[in-house]
C-alpha positions in Angstrom: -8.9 -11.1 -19.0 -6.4 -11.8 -21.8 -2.7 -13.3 -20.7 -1.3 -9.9 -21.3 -3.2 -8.6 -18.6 -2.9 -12.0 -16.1 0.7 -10.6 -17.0 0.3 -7.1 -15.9 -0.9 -8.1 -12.5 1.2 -10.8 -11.7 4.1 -8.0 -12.5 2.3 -5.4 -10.4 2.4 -8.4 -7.9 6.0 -8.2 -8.4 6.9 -5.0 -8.0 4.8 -3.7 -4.9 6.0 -6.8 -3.4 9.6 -5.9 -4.2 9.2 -2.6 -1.8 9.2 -4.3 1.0 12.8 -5.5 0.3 13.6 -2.0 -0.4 12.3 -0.2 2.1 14.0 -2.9 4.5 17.2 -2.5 2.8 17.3 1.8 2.5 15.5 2.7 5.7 18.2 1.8 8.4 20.4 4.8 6.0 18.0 7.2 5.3 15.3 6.8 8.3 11.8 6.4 8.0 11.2 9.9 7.2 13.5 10.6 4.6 13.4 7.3 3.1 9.5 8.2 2.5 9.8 11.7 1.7 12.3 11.1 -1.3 9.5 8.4 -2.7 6.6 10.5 -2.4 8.4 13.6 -3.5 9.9 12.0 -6.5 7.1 9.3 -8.0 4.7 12.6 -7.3 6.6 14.6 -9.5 7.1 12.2 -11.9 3.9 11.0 -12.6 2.7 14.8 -12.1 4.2 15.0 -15.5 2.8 12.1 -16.7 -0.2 13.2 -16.0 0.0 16.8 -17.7 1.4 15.2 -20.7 -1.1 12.4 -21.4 -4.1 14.6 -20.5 -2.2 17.2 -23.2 -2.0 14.9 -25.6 -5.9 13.6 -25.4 -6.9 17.1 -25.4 -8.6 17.0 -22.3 -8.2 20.4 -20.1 -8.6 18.7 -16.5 -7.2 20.1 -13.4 -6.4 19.4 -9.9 -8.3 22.1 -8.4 -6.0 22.9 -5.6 -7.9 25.7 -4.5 -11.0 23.8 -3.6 -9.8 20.1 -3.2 -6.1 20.8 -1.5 -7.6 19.7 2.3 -8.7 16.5 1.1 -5.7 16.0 -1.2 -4.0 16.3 2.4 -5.8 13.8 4.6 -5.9 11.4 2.0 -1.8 12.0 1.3 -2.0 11.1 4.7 -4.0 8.3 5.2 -2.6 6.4 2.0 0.7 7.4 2.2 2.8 9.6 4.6 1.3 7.4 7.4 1.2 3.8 6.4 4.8 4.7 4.4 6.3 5.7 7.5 5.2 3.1 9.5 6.3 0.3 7.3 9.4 2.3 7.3 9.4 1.7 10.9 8.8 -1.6 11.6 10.9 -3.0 9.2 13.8 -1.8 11.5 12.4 -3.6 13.8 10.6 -6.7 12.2 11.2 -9.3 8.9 10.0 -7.6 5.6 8.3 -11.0 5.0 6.5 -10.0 8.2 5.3 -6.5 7.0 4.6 -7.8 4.0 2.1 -10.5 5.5 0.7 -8.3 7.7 -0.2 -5.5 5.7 -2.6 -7.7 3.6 -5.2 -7.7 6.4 -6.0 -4.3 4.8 -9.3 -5.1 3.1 -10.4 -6.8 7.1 -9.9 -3.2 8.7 -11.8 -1.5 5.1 -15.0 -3.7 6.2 -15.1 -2.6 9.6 -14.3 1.0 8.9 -17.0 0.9 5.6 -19.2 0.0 8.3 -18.7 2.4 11.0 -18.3 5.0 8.6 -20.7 4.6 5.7 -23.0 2.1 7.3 -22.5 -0.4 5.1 -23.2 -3.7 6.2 -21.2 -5.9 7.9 -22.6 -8.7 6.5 -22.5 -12.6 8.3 -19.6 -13.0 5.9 -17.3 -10.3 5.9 -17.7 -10.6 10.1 -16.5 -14.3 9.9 -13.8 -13.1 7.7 -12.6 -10.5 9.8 -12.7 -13.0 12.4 -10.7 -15.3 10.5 -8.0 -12.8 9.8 -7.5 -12.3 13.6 -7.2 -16.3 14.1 -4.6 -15.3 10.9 -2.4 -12.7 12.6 -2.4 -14.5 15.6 -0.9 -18.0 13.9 1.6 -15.5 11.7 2.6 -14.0 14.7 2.9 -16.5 17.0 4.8 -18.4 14.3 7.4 -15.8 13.4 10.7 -16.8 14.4 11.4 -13.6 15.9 11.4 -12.6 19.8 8.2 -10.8 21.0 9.9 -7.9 23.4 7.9 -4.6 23.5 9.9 -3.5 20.8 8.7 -6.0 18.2 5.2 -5.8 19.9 5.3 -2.0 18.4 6.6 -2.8 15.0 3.8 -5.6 14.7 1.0 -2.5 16.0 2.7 0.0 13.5 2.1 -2.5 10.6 -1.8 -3.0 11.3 -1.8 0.5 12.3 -0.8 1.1 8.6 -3.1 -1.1 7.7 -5.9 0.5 9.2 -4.8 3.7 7.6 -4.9 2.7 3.9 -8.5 1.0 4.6 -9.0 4.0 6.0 -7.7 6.6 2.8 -9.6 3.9 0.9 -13.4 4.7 2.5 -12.5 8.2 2.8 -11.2 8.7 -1.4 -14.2 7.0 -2.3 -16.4 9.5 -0.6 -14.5 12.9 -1.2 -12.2 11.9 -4.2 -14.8 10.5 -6.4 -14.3 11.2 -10.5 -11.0 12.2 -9.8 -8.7 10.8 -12.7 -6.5 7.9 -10.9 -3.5 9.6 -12.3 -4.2 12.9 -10.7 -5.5 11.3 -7.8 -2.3 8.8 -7.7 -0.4 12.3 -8.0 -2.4 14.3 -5.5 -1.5 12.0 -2.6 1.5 11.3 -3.0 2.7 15.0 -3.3 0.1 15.7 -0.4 2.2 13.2 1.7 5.3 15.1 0.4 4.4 18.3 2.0 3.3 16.0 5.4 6.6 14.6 5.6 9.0 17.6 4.1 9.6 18.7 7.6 10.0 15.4 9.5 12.4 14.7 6.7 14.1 17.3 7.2 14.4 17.4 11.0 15.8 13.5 10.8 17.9 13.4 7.8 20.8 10.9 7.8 24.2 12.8 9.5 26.0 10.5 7.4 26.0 9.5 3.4 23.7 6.4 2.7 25.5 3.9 1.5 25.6 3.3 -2.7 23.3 -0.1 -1.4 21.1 1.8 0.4 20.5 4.3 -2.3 19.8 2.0 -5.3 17.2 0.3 -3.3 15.7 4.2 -2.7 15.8 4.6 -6.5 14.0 1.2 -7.3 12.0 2.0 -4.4 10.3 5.1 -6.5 11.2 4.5 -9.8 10.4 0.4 -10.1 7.3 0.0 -6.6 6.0 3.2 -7.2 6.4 4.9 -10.6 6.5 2.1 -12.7 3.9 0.5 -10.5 0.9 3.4 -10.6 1.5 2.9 -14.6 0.8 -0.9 -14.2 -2.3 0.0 -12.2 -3.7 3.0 -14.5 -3.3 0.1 -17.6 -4.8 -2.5 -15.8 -7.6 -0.2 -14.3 -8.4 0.7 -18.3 -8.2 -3.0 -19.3 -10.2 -5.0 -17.1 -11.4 -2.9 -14.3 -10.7 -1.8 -10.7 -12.6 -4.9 -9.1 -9.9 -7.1 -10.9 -6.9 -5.5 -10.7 -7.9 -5.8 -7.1 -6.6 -8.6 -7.0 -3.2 -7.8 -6.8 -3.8 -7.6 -3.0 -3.8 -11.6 -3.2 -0.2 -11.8 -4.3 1.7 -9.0 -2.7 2.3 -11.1 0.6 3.4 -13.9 -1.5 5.7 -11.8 -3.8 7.3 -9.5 -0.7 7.8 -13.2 1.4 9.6 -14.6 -1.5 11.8 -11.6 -2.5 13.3 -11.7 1.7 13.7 -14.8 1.6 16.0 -14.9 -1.8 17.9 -11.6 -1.0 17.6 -11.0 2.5 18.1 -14.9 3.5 14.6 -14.2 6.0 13.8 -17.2 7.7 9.9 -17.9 7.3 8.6 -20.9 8.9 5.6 -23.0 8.2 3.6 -21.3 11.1 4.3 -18.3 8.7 2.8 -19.4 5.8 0.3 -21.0 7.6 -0.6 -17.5 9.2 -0.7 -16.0 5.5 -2.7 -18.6 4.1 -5.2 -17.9 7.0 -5.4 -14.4 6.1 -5.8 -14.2 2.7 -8.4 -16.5 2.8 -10.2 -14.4 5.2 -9.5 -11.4 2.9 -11.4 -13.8 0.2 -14.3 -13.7 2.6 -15.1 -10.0 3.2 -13.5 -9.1 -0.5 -15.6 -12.0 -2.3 -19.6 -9.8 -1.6 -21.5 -9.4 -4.6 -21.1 -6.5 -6.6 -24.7 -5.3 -7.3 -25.6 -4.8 -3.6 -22.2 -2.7 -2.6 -20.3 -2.0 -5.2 -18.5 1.7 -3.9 -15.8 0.5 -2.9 -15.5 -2.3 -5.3 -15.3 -0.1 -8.7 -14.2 3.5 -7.9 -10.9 3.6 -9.9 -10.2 7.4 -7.5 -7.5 6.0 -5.2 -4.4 3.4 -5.1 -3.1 1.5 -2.2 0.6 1.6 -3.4 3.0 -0.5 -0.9 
């Protein structure tokens, strides 16, 4: 990798990390709903129009072929974003954005055991220990969160590994049923799949009142800086050095979201909590770290992003 692209990820680290603080900051004025409907709908659209115009300008004719594809453009604008979206939306009314942030890096724990349920891909010696690791993980995060552990907070912590669970789940599912689907058309096709999910839910539970000018520049750098701006970081890292690398990225985004709460949203994080992070993305080492030449599917197919 050249430093321009060590740069590139450690911005893309940045900036996905950053959406946590937004989504923390917006979502008490918009709602979970809204809040994720305006993303989708927006950074859809947007790169939508990337998308036309850079295939344009290569000369290449490529379509989403709506008629055929639109059901799995659906579920997988459902497992990658309406769901996990709304859910982070959630708990973070209810829960530390440093704590969502954390916790939604066990992500590539629940891909192993799903990959292996679904695909029958084995779940080798190492990727078990590491799953096991990352519950020893969430447990010393969780129990070392200065926060009080009423039903309510119990929820919020569910709702974050239940998003979780559903990007590992878009993840196996895009690699089977989205496969050699440009990532900017398939960046585009679920998030304007989630936007028809959530267009009604949106609608049903939009805000009685104005959101605040706060809470709607954080909704504006919510799509423009952790979503728009972040796909394009991810399509030129994908073309640089490859999907398996800019992979990666999954190591800093708990560090990067912890940070950003505690400088702007004065989050308390104790050592317990970094303890519990440390924990986990070293068990995400584990079941990441397999080599490539024995299962390499859902190491190197470029089809789907996890956006944050």
């Amino acid at each position: 990798m050249k430093p321009i692209h060590y740069a590139a990820l450690l911005l893309l680290g940045t900036v996905w990390g950053a959406s946590f603080l937004f989504i923390a900051v917006a979502v008490p004025d918009f709602g979970p709903f809204s809040l994720m409907f305006l993303r989708v709908f927006v950074a859809g659209t947007i790169l939508l129009i990337v998308a036309y115009l850079t295939q344009r300008q290569k000369g290449v004719r490529e379509t989403l072929r709506l008629r055929d594809n639109w059901p799995q453009y659906l579920i997988v604008g459902l497992l990658n974003c309406a769901l996990p979206f709304t859910l982070i939306a959630y708990a973070e009314l209810k829960v530390t954005a440093s704590l969502a942030a954390i916790l939604i890096s066990t992500m590539p724990l629940f891909t192993a055991i799903i990959a292996a349920l679904w695909t029958g891909e084995p779940l080798t010696s190492r990727k078990l220990w590491g799953v096991l690791l990352g519950i020893v993980g969430v447990t010393v995060l969780v129990g070392g969160a200065p926060l009080t552990l009423t039903v309510t907070t119990w929820v919020a912590i569910g709702a974050l590994l239940l998003a979780a669970c559903s990007y590992s789940a878009a993840t196996v599912y895009a690699s089977k049923n989205l496969k050699g689907l440009p990532p900017v058309y398939a960046s585009t096709v679920q998030l304007l799949g989630a936007a028809v999910l959530l267009a009604a839910p949106a609608l049903w539970t939009a805000p009685a009142t104005r959101p605040s000018a706060v809470a709607t520049l954080n909704l504006l750098a919510l799509i423009l800086v952790s979503t728009t701006f972040a796909y394009m970081l991810y399509f030129y890292l994908l073309k640089g050095v490859g999907p398996t690398r800019t992979a990666s990225v999954t190591f800093l985004i708990p560090a990067f979201g912890t940070g950003w709460a505690i400088i702007f949203l004065n989050e308390p994080v104790s050592g317990s909590m970094m303890a519990g992070m440390l924990i986990i993305l070293a068990s995400v080492r584990l079941v990441t770290g397999v080599r490539r030449d024995k299962h390499p599917q859902f190491n190197d197919d470029p089809t789907l992003t996890t956006s944050r």
